[in-house]
VEXDODO-876084 format. One record per residue (C-alpha): y, z, x. Coordinates in steps of 0.02 Angstrom, whole numbers, plus 50000, padded with zeros to 5 digits. Each point is the difference from the previous one (the first is absolute). Layout:
% VEXDODO-876084
YZX
...
END
This chain:
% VEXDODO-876084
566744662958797
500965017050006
500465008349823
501505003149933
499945017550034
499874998050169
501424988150039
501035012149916
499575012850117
500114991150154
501724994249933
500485020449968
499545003250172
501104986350101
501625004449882
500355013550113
499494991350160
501144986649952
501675011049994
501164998250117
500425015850097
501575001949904
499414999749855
498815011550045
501355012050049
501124996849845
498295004649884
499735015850089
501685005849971
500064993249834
498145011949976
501045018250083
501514994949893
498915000849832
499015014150070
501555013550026
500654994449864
498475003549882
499855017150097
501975003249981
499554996749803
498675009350001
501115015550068
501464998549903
498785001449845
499145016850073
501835006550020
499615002850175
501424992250087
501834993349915
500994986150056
501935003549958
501114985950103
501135010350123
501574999549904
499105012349855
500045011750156
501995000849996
501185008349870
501054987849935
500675011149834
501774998649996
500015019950054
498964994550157
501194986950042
501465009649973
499405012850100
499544987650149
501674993049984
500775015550020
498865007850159
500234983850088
501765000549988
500375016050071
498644999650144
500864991850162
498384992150066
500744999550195
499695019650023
498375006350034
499515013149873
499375011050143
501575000450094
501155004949844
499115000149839
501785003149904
500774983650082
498454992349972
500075004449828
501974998349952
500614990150134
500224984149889
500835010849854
501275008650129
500444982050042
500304995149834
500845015449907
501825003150030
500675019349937
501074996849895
502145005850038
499495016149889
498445004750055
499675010550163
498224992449994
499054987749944
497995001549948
498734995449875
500045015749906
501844998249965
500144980549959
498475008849867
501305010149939
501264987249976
498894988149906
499835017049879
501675003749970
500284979949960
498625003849869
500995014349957
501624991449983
499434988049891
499105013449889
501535008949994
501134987149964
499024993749851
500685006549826
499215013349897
498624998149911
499865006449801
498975015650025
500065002150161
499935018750076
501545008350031
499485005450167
500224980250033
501554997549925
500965015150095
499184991050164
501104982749953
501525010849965
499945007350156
499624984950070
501564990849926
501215012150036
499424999950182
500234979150009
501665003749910
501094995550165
501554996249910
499895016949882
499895008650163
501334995950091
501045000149840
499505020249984
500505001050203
499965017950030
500265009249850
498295006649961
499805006350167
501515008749993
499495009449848
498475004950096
501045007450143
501025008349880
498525008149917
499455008650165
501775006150031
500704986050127
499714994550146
500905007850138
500464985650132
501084991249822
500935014349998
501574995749855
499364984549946
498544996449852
498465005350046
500555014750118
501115015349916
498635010850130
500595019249960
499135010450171
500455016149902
498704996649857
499034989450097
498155005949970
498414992750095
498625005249887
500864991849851
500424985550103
498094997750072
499245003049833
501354985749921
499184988950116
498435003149953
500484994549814
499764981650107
498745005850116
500845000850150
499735016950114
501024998950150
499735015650099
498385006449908
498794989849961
499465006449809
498644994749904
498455004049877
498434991850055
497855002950004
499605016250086
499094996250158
498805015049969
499694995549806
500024982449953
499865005349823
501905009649994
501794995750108
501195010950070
501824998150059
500244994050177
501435002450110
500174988950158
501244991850136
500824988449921
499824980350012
501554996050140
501394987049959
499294986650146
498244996350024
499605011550092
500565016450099
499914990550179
501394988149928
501125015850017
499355005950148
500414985350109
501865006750067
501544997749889
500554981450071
498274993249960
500074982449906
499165004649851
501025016149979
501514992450004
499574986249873
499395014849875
501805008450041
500854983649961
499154999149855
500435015649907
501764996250076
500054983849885
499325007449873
501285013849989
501434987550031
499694990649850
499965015549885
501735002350070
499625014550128
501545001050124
499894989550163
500725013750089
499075013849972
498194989649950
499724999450198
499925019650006
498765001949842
498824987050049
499915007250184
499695016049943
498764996349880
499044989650142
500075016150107
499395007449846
498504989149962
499444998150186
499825023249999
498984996549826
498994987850096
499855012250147
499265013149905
498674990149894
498274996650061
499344985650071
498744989449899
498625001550153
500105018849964
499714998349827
497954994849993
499285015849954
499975003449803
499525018750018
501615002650117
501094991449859
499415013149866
500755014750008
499805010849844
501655011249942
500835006549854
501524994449926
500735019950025
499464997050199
501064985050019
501735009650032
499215014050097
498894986250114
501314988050010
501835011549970
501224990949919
501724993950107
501465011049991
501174986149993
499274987749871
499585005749819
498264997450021
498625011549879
498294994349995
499665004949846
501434992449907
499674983550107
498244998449932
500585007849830
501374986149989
498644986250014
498475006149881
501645005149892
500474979249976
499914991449829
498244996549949
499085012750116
500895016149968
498895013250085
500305015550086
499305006150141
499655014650046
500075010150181
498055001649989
499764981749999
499144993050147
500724986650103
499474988250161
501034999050127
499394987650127
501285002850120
500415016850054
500464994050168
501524989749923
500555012649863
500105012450138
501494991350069
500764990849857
501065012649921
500415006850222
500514979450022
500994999449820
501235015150039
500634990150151
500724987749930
501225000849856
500024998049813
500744984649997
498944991950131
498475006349920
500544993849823
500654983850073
498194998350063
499115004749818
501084988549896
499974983850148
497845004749975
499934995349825
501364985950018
499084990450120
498694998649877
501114992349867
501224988950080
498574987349986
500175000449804
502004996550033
500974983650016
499414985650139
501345007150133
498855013450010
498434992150036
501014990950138
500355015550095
498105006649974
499564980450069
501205004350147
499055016350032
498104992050002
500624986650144
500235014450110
498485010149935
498734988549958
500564981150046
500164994949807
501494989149994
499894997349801
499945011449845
498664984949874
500224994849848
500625011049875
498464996949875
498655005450165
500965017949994
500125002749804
497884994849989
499735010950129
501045013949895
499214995349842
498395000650051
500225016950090
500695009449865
499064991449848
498204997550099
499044999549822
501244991949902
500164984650149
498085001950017
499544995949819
501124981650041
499264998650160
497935003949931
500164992149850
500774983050101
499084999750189
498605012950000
498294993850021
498935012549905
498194995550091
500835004750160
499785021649918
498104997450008
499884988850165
501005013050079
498955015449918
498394991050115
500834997050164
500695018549975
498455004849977
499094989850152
501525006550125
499695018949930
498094997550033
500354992350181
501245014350034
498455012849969
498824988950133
501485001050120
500245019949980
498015003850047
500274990850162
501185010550043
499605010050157
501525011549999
499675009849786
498795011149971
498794994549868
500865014649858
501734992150021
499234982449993
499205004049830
501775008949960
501004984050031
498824986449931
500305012149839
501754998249995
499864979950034
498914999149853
501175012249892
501564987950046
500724993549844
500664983749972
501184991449934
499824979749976
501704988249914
500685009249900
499875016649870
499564993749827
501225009049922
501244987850018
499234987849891
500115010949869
501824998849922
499885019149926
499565007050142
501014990950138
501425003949885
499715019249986
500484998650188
501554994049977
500525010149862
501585008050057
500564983250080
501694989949932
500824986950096
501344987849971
500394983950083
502035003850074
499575017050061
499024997750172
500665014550079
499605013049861
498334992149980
499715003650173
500375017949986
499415002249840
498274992450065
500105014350150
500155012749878
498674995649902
498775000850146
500755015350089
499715006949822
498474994949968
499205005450159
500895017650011
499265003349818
498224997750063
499975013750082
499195011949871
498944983349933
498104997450043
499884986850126
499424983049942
498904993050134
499594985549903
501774993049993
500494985150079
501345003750149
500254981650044
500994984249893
498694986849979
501104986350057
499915008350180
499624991550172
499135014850055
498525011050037
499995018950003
498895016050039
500345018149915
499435014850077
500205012649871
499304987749857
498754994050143
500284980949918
500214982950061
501054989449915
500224979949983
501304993949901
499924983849911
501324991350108
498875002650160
498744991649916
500364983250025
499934987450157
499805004450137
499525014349971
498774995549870
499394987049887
498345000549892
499804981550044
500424998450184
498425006050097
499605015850018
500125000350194
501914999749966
500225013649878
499065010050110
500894997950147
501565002849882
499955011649863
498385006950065
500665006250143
501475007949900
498485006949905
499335008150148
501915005850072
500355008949853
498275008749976
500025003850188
501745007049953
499185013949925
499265005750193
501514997050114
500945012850077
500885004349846
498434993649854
498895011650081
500935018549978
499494995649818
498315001949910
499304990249858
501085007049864
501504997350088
500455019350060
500495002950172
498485008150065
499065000450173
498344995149968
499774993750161
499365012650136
501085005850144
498944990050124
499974981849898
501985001149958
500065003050218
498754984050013
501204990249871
501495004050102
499154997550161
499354981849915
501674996049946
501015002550159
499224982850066
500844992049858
501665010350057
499634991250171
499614982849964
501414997549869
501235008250134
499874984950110
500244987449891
501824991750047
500784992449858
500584982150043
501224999049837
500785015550050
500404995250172
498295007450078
500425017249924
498465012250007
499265005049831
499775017549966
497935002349958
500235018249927
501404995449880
498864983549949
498295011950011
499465002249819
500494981249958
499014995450150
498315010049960
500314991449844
499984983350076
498395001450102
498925009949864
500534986049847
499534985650099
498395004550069
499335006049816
500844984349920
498854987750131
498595011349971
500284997049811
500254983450017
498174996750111
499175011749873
500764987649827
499394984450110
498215009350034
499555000749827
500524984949960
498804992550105
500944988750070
501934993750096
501214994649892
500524981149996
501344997550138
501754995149984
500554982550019
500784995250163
499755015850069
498535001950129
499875020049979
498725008849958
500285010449852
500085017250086
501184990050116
500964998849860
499985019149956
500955005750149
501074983349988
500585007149828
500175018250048
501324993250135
500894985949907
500465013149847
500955008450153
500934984450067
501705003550036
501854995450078
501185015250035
501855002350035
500075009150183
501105013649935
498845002349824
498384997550150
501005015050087
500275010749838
498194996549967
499565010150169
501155013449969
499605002849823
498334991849937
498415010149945
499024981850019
499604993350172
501104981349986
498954987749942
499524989650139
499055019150086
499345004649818
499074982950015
499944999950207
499205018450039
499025001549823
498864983950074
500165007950169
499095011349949
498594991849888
498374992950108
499684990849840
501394989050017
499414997050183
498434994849954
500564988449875
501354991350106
498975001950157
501445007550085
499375004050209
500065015650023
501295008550089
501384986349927
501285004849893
499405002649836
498285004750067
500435015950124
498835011950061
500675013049950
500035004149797
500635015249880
499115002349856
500225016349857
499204990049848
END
């Protein structure tokens, strides 16, 4: 009889014989299931591999999704990014943003700027605080008496009239207030140097800035003078041109209304035109104006009349012009014959004084007076601002003057930067954002020194020259500290006293103040340290003679920057403004200056003939870009150059910065929801949508004419152009549009 034992193990052995084949099948599974899973525990505990589930992988902060929101909005997914990266980019927000009846333009920069000065409204607006600075409290005066429509009109014309008085008529009134012009007494210098009490210098351009050749000290500059349209080709277009005329009709109205006679208006304003258009004849065009060292031309006070002689028929003396103006209330300085002087236009003051005794007094005084004027009918009553609104159709397509609170923020804030600033800091500014941009200004510096040593076209002494004056840049992050500190900010505002019903004479009592206070510098050690910018600014900005970069507080916000959207976008936005201003400092203009700011050529003779050979492909390319907004007008790539360079340098040492920051962290960051780009997809999706923009064809046109920036839609267009980066990462075919063969490259 079998034992126990073994009927047990005969009993083991047919278990398995007796299993069907599925279950068979469903134990063997069952046996892998339990075995990956004890390995996949085994793992985990070791550290060796994490499990996250997929959505860990996406940012879903509500900067991330505001950002995603915001990108997929304005991308118009039906273009291929290869065949137009900018309508690729903007096409959706083109679509969906109409410029508004008194705008010439419309783009994300601007609608920036708007959301500031609502800030700013509603800062200004508010009611004193106790204790509060006084450098705030003249800011709301000012500000009240500007919104003070009905006090305005009420005052109509009696302040300005005063004014005219005070600089002995105006001419074209003749008998009735405001003119009583006497051409016996009538005496230029006095008249020129009355202006100035405002700042305005029609005929001579007359100021007190840095010396180009000592950063450390400033000198008095004399220059063509700023023209009373845009631009000198606005004159030079024949007398019946479109935009002429409207200018004409303008100072027509204008003189109407102060009661100038209808009959003989026609004849003053005609011959002040012909007037204007020799003045514009004679000065130099902008193009011909890139080289520094041509602008600075070193004389004496004493050489002025002997250089330049004096016209017979006007009462014009040099040295009582320049006498009258360091002789004002609160500067009250003489100058002597021996003091030196710049004089960055011979060319023009060789034929001002030949052009002036051509015409007659009364033209020519017609034409001084009408200068100033034009500047302050916009501080008049409302009938005013319609004629200026009438003007801007024809010149610029505007068809609207805003809201009256848009134009007294934007005052404000230009005239009491600090005082607006402290609001705007101490109610928006995000102080981390100092610190975060202190890194990625010092990753974008770092990846502009790996760009210069590929260079093939410097010689290894100028590279280590130039990666010195990179490093020296200073910079200037959100604002100057100063203006948290109530003593301080309101030691700059010392002098300052304005009242709520008296816009007008807070207007010129504000120009005095800074004509003053910059004239009186000129014996003053210069401050390089001081802030040159209002915090509350929608801007970025490179100095040459301070050799610093500068980022305002109100750039530093969406979408331009945000410390919690990811970092792919604030590279591709305020990182490439990061690299545009530093390259800034190398451009045509940047680079006649060395690391302390004095112009100085430390570059040899044979790299500054490689630069300019290098940047004539630039000249080229830009040339043949045909502005569609402007009715396929060609842009001008010399008058654009320097922003261009610009351009093309930032971006490529903002992506490099960008793909270094990612490097060490080790790893991509998390993608964006509902977006399926990759995150340096994203960088050059950002550097174009911070550009996205709708134009007026006539502001498109003046753009052409007049800009220093390539339009928007080329800065994006021939910057990627020219960037195999952004090839590779949108694996654009070579030999398409955004992908040519052919590429220019400086920096």
């Amino acid at each position: 009889m079998p034992s126990e034992e073994s009927e047990t193990k005969r009993s083991e052995g047919c278990w398995w014989k007796r299993r069907t084949l599925l279950e068979k099948i469903l134990l063997v599974l069952l046996l892998i299931i339990f075995l990956f899973l004890l390995v996949l525990i085994i793992l985990l505990a070791l550290g060796i591999f994490s499990f996250k589930p997929q959505e860990d992988d996406v940012c879903t902060s509500y900067g991330c999704v505001q950002a995603a929101a915001s990108v997929y909005n304005n991308i118009d997914f039906s273009v291929d990014p290869c065949d137009n990266f900018y309508n690729y980019a903007c096409g959706n927000w083109r679509k969906t943003h109409v410029i508004p009846e008194h705008r010439t333009y419309l783009a994300r920069f601007s609608v920036l700027r708007e959301e500031v000065q609502v800030t700013l409204k509603y800062l200004l607006e508010g009611e004193s605080l106790p204790g509060e600075p006084k450098a705030v409290q003249y800011a709301r005066k000012m500000y009240k008496s500007c919104i003070n429509i009905t006090n305005i009109e009420e005052r109509n014309l009696s302040a300005a009239i005063d004014l005219l008085d005070s600089f002995g008529g105006w001419p074209a009134l003749d008998d009735r207030p405001g003119g009583y012009w006497n051409e016996d007494s009538f005496d230029l210098s006095l008249l020129l140097s009355k202006l100035m009490l405002y700042y305005n210098n029609p005929l001579i351009g007359f100021y007190v800035s840095v010396d180009s050749k000592n950063s450390s000290a400033r000198m008095i500059f004399a220059d063509q003078p700023g023209l009373n349209m845009p631009g000198r080709s606005f004159f030079l277009k024949g007398r019946n041109d479109e935009k002429l005329l409207a200018y004409e009709n303008l100072v027509k109205s204008v003189l109407l209304d102060f009661g100038a006679d209808p009959v003989t208006v026609d004849e003053d304003v005609n011959d002040q035109i012909e007037f204007e258009i020799a003045l514009a004849n004679i000065t130099i065009p902008s193009n011909w104006r890139r080289n520094s060292e041509d602008l600075y031309n070193k004389y004496t006070v004493g050489e002025l009349a002997t250089t330049f002689p004096e016209p017979t028929k006007f009462k014009f003396v040099w040295k009582e012009y320049i006498n009258n103006v360091f002789g004002m209330e609160n500067i009250n300085m003489h100058i002597q014959d021996d003091e030196p002087i710049i004089v960055e236009e011979p060319r023009y003051f060789d034929k001002l004084f030949v052009t002036l005794e051509q015409f007659s007094k009364r033209t020519v005084a017609n034409y001084v007076i009408w200068s100033i004027m034009q500047n302050r009918i916009v501080n008049l009553p409302s009938r005013f601002d319609n004629m200026m609104t009438e003007y801007n159709k024809v010149l610029t397509g505007r068809v609207g003057s805003g809201p009256r609170w848009q134009k007294c923020t934007s005052y404000v804030n230009n005239n009491f930067g600090t005082a607006v600033g402290r609001l705007y800091v101490e109610e928006k500014f995000d102080e981390e954002a100092k610190s975060d941009m202190n890194l990625m200004i010092d990753g974008i510096q770092k990846a502009y020194g790996e760009l210069l040593e590929e260079l093939t076209w410097m010689d290894d002494y100028t590279k280590t020259l130039a990666k010195e004056k990179a490093n020296y840049m200073q910079r200037k992050i959100g604002y100057d500290d100063f203006v948290l500190n109530d003593t301080v900010l309101d030691a700059g505002y010392q002098n300052y006293s304005m009242t709520e019903d008296n816009y007008f004479e807070n207007i010129l009592k504000l120009l005095n103040l800074w004509v003053s206070g910059d004239f009186k510098k000129l014996r003053q050690p210069v401050n390089k340290d001081i802030w040159t910018s209002a915090p509350a600014t929608v801007n970025a900005y490179y100095s040459s003679p301070y050799n610093r970069i500068m980022f305002p507080a109100g750039i530093l916000q969406p979408p331009y920057y945000h410390r919690d959207q990811p970092r792919s976008l604030n590279y591709g936005g305020i990182g490439s403004l990061i690299g545009h201003e530093i390259t800034h400092g190398f451009d045509n203009r940047g680079r006649q200056y060395d690391k302390f700011g004095n112009l100085n050529q430390w570059w040899g003779d044979e790299v500054i003939e490689k630069f300019i050979n290098n940047s004539e492909c630039f000249i080229k390319q830009y040339d043949k870009y045909s502005y569609p907004e402007a009715g396929g007008k060609l842009m001008n790539g010399y008058q654009t150059l320097g922003e261009n360079i610009a351009d093309n340098g930032g971006l490529k040492q903002a992506f490099r910065g960008y793909r270094a920051w990612v490097a060490s962290m080790g790893k991509e960051e998390p993608s964006l929801p509902s977006l399926n780009l990759t995150h340096s997809q994203l960088f050059f999706v950002n550097f174009a949508q911070i550009r996205c923009s709708n134009h007026r064809k006539a502001d498109a046109i003046h753009h052409i004419l007049t800009g220093q920036h390539s339009p928007p839609r080329f800065r994006v267009i021939g910057t990627l152009q020219n960037m195999k980066e952004f090839a590779d990462t949108y694996n654009c075919p070579k030999g398409s549009y955004m992908n040519p063969e052919h590429k220019c490259r400086l920096w």
